[in-house]
N, C-alpha and C positions, 0 to 999 in steps of 0.2 A: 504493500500500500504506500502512495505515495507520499513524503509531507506536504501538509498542509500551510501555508505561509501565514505568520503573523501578524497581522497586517499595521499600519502606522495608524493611531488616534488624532493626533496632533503632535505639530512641531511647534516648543512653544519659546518665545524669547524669554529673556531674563526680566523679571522684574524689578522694578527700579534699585536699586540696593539705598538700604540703610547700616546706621555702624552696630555694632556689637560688641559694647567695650569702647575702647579708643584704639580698637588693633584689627577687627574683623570688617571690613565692608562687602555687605553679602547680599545678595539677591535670593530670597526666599519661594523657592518654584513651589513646594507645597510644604506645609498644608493651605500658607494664607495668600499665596501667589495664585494659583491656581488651583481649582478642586477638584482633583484628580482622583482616581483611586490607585495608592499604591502601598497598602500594607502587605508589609507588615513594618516598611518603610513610613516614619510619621510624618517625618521633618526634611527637608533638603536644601541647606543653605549653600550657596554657592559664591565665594570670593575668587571673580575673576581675575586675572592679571594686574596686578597694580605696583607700580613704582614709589616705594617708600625711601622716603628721606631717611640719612641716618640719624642715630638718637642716643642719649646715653643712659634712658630712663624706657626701659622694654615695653611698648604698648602690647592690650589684651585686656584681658576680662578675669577680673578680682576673682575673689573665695565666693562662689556660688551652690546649693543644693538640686539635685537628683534623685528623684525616685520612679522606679516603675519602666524605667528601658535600660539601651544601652548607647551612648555616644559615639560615634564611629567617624574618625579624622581622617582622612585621605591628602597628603600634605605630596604637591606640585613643583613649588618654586617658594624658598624661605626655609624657615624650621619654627617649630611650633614645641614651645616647655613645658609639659604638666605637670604635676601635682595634685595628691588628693590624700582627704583625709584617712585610708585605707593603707597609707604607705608608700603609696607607688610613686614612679616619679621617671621623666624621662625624656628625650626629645624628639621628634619625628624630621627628619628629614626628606626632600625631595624622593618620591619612590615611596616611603613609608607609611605605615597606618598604624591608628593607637584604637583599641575598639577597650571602652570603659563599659564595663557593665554595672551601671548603679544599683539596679535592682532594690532592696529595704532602702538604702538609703547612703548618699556620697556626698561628701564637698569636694571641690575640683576648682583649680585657678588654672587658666592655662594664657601664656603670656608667649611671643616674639622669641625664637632662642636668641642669646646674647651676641654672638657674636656678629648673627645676622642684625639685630638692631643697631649694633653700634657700627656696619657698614652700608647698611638699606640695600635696597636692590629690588627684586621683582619677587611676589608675593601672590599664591595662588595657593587656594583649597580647596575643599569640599568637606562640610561636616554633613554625617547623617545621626536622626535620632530613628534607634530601631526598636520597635513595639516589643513588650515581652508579653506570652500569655500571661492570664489572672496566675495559672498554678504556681508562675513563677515571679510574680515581681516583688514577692520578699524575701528571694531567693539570698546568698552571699554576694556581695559586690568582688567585682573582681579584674583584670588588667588584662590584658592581651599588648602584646609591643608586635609589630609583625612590620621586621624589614625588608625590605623590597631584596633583600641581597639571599632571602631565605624563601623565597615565596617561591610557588613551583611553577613553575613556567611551561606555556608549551608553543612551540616554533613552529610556528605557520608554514607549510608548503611551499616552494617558487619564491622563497624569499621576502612573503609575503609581511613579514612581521612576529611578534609576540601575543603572546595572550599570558597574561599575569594573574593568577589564580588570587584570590584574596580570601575568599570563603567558597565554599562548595565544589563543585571539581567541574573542568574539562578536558574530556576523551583521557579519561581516569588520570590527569593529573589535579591531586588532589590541593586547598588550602589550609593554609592550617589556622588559619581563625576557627574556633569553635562558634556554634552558633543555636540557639535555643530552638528553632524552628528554621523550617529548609530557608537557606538561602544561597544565592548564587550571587558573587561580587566579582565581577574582573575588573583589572585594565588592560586596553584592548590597545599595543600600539603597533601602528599599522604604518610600511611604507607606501611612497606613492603606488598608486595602483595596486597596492595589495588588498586580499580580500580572506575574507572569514565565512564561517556558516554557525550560526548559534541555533540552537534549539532548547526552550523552553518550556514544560506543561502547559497548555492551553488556560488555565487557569490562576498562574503565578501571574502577579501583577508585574509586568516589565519596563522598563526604562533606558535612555543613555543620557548621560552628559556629555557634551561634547566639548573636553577640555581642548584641543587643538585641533588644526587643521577641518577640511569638507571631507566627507561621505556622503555616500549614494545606496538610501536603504529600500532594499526588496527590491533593487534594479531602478527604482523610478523618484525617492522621496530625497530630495538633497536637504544635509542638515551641516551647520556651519558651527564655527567656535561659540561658544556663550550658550549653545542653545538645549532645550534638550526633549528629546523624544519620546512620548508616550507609544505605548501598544495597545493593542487591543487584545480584551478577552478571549482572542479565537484563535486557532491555529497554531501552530510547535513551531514553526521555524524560521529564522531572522537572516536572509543576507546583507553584508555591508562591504562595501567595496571602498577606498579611499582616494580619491581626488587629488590629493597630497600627502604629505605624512602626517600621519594623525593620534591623537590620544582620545579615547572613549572611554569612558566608566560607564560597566554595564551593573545594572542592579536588577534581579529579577527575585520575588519571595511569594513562597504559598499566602494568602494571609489569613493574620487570626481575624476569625468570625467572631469576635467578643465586641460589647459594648466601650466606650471611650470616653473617661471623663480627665478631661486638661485642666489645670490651674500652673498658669508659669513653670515653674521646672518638671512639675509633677505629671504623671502620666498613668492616671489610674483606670478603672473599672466601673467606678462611682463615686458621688460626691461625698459619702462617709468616708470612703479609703481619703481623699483628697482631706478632709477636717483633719482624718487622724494625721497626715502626711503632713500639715501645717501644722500641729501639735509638737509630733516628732521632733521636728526642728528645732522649735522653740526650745524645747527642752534638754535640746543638743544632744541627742540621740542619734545627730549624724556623724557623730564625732566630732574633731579641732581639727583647725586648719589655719596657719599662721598667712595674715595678708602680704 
């Protein structure tokens, strides 16, 4: 039987960016940019390319609380320092990914690494916030560092490029982020004219961002830097062809069917979990964290 193609929803621009901190400017594709369906995916901020001055005082975003997901940094161009109140601590560099699972409950600063602030240069991310079921969002908080120098790769045909495995596997190379429910994360970099074939469940919510370079998806939908590509619910299989050389973050996730109630960092089920998660806090149950 033959696959069936996945076909495109919408190709959508970037929404205007605002800051986040004094270190993030980000353009929010969902949930408030556009209202898309992509869980188990909640959140997708996107800081495009930008040219920062240098500084001797590291911009970012103070000692803040999480509960009920997991934070997931995909770091481009810069480096990015965290911190949290669980111990951890670390820095992401170009290629790498920091996946925080806050779960009961996290403080987390995450600021500029130094050395890059006190040269500036060109700055580019992606954070995602990803859904955790009810069963588990008072689960243990926990760390994942996951450098690009460890990530299982797999080498495209005809010199076509890489495929960077970050969670879930392709053509059984596996990644090694763990993950609460199925998910699938590449980055997809592709020479000019080089080309891929993805297949996904007909019913995993799918997506790309298109951090560099054009593509040509399913033969016919051209999608360019900044932007980024919804699917539709139907059909297994995605081709993309590149134009030039390119970088695509692909996110594809079963998603949970549960109910969703948000208050600013929190990400619960309902609005009791949400009082007691304001509680929590209060009473410094998420532990210390020095600003």
């Amino acid at each position: 039987m033959e696959p069936v193609i996945k076909p495109v929803s919408a190709i959508l621009n970037a929404p205007a960016p605002h800051m986040v901190g004094d270190g993030f400017k980000v353009s929010n594709f969902f949930p408030k940019g556009y209202r898309i369906k992509m869980s188990p995916f909640f959140l997708l901020d996107y800081n495009a390319k930008t040219e920062l001055s240098a500084t001797t005082e590291p911009r970012g975003v103070g000692v803040h609380p999480h509960r009920g997901f997991e934070t997931v940094t995909i770091a481009y161009h810069g480096g990015v320092a965290h911190h949290d109140s669980a111990g951890n601590s670390g820095i992401i560099y170009p290629g790498d990914v920091q996946w925080m699972t806050a779960a009961r409950g996290i403080l987390h600063k995450e600021y500029h690494e130094e050395k890059f602030s006190k040269s500036g240069g060109v700055f580019q991310m992606v954070q995602l916030w990803v859904n955790l079921p009810a069963k588990d969002k008072m689960s243990t908080p926990k760390y994942q560092s996951v450098k690009q120098m460890d990530m299982g790769k797999f080498e495209l045909p005809a010199a076509a490029g890489t495929i960077e495995v970050i969670a879930g596997e392709y053509e059984d190379i596996k990644g090694t982020a763990s993950t609460f429910t199925p998910i699938q994360l590449y980055n997809l970099r592709l020479n000019a004219d080089g080309e891929a074939t993805l297949s996904f469940p007909e019913d995993f919510n799918t997506g790309f961002v298109i951090i560099e370079g054009t593509v040509l998806i399913n033969g016919s939908e051209k999608a360019e830097t900044n932007q980024f590509v919804h699917f539709k619910n139907e059909g297994t299989e995605i081709s993309i062809r590149a134009s030039e050389k390119s970088v695509v973050l692909v996110l594809s996730g079963e998603p949970i069917n549960e109910p969703i109630a948000r208050y600013g960092p929190f990400l619960m089920n309902n609005q009791a979990e949400i009082k007691q998660a304001l509680s929590d806090y209060n009473e410094g149950k998420f532990g210390y964290l020095e600003e």
